[in-house]
Steps between C-alpha positions, in 0.01 A plus 500: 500500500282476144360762340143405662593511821641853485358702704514912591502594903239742536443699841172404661181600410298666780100446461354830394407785743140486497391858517262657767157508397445771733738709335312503188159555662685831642697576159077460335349715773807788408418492144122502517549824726779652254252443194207685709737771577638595145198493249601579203337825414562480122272161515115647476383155420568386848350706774496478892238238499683301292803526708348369788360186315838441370622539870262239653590257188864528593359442864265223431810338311748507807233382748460171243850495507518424878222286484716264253635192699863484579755310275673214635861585617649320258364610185611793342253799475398692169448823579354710158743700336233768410492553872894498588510779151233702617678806550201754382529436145120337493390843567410705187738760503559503115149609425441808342473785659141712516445605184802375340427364181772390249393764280648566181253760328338817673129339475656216780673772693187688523324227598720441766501821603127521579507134666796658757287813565216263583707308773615820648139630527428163672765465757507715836601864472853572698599147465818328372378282234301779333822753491656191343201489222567877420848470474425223203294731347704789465741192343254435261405827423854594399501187256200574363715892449779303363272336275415796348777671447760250457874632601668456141827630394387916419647725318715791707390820236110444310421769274087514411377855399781757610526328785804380659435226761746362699523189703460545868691353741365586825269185662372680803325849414161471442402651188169489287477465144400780268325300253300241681473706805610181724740476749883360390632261734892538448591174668344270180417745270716648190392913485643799271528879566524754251819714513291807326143466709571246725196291394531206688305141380564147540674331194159327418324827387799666325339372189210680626584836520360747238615855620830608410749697726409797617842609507534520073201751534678686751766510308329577169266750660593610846169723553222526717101517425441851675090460426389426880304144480412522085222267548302347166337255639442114468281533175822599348721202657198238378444421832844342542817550639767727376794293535421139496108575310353296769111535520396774763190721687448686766256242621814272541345232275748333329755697687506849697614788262749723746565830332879644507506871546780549336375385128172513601455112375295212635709168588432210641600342869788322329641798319378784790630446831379806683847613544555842600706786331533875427352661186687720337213710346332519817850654649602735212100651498421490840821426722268173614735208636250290614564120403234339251424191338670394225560189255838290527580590208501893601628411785795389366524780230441776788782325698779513219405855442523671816848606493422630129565878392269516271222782654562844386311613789507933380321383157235222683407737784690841527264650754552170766859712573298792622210235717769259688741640738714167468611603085620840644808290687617301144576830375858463627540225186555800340791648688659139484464481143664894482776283736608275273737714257716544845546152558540379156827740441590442839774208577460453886124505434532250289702318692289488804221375263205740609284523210407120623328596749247569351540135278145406563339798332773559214220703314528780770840589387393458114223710503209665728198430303462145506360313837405130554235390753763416777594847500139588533474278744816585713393849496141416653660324775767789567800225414588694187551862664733330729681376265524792289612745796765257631657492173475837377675567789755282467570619153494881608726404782792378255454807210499763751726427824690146392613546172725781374450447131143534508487785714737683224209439302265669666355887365511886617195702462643685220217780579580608867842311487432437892451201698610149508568287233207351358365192316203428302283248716527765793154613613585836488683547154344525160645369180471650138333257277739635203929427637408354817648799717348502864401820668344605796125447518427839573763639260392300200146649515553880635785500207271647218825427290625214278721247691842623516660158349228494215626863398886393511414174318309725224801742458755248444269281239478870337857546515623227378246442169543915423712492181876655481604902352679539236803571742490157636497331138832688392 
């Protein structure tokens, strides 16, 4: 056999399977319907109407289709590959979205924006395609946020003016800023608190800020202006604001001048919120606790100052003891405060730690002059005399009937030498102002005499300072 004559045995060839033109008429009619019944609601150049021309194309194309003449058995037939691939990719669904625009600047996103809320005034209320067209715009919206306030690599601790800021971390509570008077959206924004005032801004307007801490001057000088409202007037602000020196009236042209009445100053909207809080001078002259207005920045000074001892009420106001029945009832500070030399010298008292019970108002066992404006204010709302009572009696309780050592520290009327033992913050005892000696009430001021432990005292200082004989020095 030569090398021409070689030859491979190859299975027979079939003819081709012709395929049913019937079946593609039916596979045309199924994709015309498919296309009708999935518009692509992102596509606003193509609306119904042109839909249905593209649907009676398609049609017009399958009915020339049958009208074509049938091929020969023999020969082969061509079908188009476009048609065999057509599996929905010739419908546009890589076009852009409704006002999706590949923006890269915030004039484009803008742009966008307003094209999208076009469209969604446009399309039918309730309907799918315009809940679609406001979901896209709160995208964009939040790019055009993003935009603004890029999220860079912060800073944890930024110190501008006294204050402290710190980074926060939370993303979900809705805060507003303190500077710009906007709202701080947590998920895409980067925002700072203060750990003295708890100003809160967004990291764009730390640069911004022009008041310092209000905790340094409550540190510096922890006091209170007691002048109710001290009002000047705008003349002597120049017609501007008192923080930021923002132009101001009382016509509201440039911006509405808001008066605080605790300084008595005109601010503007940014730097006066109408916030609400108790004046001190208002409470200390005329035991008023009615909220007023008030700037954010006295806000925020009010706030940190509350819990403040710093009112020596006796010196402000002596005669608002004699006018408001609620002062009567903190007079038991002062039995506490006569108290305290038994627990101090006392180990189980000690021990059991009850001088901290009264840990939120360490001043009452320091002295009894000194009040702050939550005291004031506990006592108005009857929270304070509670309080009080509960633990006076609780420290009565261990001096007189739990404690053994204190009770051996307890006093006999030295002038009627009758009666139980007694103990200076008792209601019915008086105490001599000179050794501390506690008497009967009654006693101590029908006794036209000295007190007994004075005299002794006296005797012995006389005693031992009275010089020697001449017997004792031989």
């Amino acid at each position: 056999m030569g090398a021409g004559s070689y030859q491979m045995n190859s299975p027979p060839t079939s003819p081709p399977q012709m395929p049913n033109r019937w079946d593609a008429m039916e596979y045309d009619e199924k994709l015309a319907r498919f296309r009708q019944a999935h518009l692509n609601p992102f596509n606003k150049e193509i609306g119904p109407r042109q839909h249905e021309q593209r649907a009676s194309e398609e049609t017009s194309e399958v009915a020339s289709e049958e009208a074509l003449p049938e091929l020969p058995p023999g020969e082969p037939e061509f079908c188009c590959t476009e048609r065999v691939m057509d599996l929905g990719l010739s419908e546009d669904h890589f076009s852009r979205p409704v006002g999706l625009f590949l923006a890269s600047d915030i004039q484009q996103l803008r742009q966008a924006i307003e094209e999208c809320k076009q469209v969604i005034l446009e399309l039918p209320e309730h309907s799918e395609k315009q809940k679609d067209a406001v979901v896209r715009l709160i995208h964009l919206r939040l790019k055009l946020q993003e935009l603004k306030d890029p999220n860079e690599d912060e800073p944890n601790i930024r110190v501008l003016l006294e204050h402290r800021f710190y980074k926060e971390k939370s993303k979900s509570v809705k805060q507003t800023c303190d500077k710009c008077n906007t709202i701080i959206w947590g998920l895409i924004q980067t925002w700072y608190t203060c750990t003295g005032c708890y100003y809160r801004c967004h990291s764009k307007c730390l640069n911004l800020i022009s008041k310092p801490c209000v905790r340094s001057k409550v540190s510096h000088q922890a006091e209170y202006e007691l002048n109710i409202c001290p009002e000047t007037g705008l003349d002597s602000q120049d017609y501007r604001c008192a923080e930021c020196r923002a132009p101001i009236s009382l016509r509201g042209v440039p911006s509405e001048a808001r008066q605080c009445d605790y300084t008595g100053q005109y601010y503007c909207s940014h730097c006066h919120w109408n916030d609400l809080a108790v004046i001190p001078a208002r409470v200390v002259h005329n035991w008023d606790f009615e909220p007023r207005k008030v700037s954010r920045c006295s806000m925020r000074y009010l706030a940190l100052m509350v819990s403040r001892p710093v009112l020596r009420l006796r010196e402000i106001n002596p005669l608002l003891f004699n006018y408001v029945e609620e002062l009567v009832e903190i007079r038991l500070r002062q039995d506490i405060l006569l108290m305290k030399p038994y627990f101090i010298t006392c180990k189980e008292a000690m021990e059991a730690r009850l001088l901290l019970q009264l840990q939120d108002r360490q001043h009452f066992v320091e002295n009894d002059e000194m009040y702050s404006i939550q005291d004031l204010l506990d006592a108005h709302t009857g929270r304070l005399g509670c309080s009080l009572t509960e633990t006076h009696t609780l420290f009565a309780k261990h001096i007189k009937l739990d404690c053994e050592r204190c009770q051996a520290k307890g006093f006999v009327c030295e002038l009627c030498r009758e009666g139980d033992v007694l103990f200076p913050f008792d209601s019915h005892t008086s105490v001599c102002t000179e050794c501390s000696a506690v008497f009967h009430r009654d006693c101590y001021y029908d006794n036209s005499t000295t007190c007994p432990k004075c005299a002794r005292l006296t005797l012995r200082k006389q005693s031992l300072f009275q010089e020697p004989g001449p017997d004792v020095d031989a």
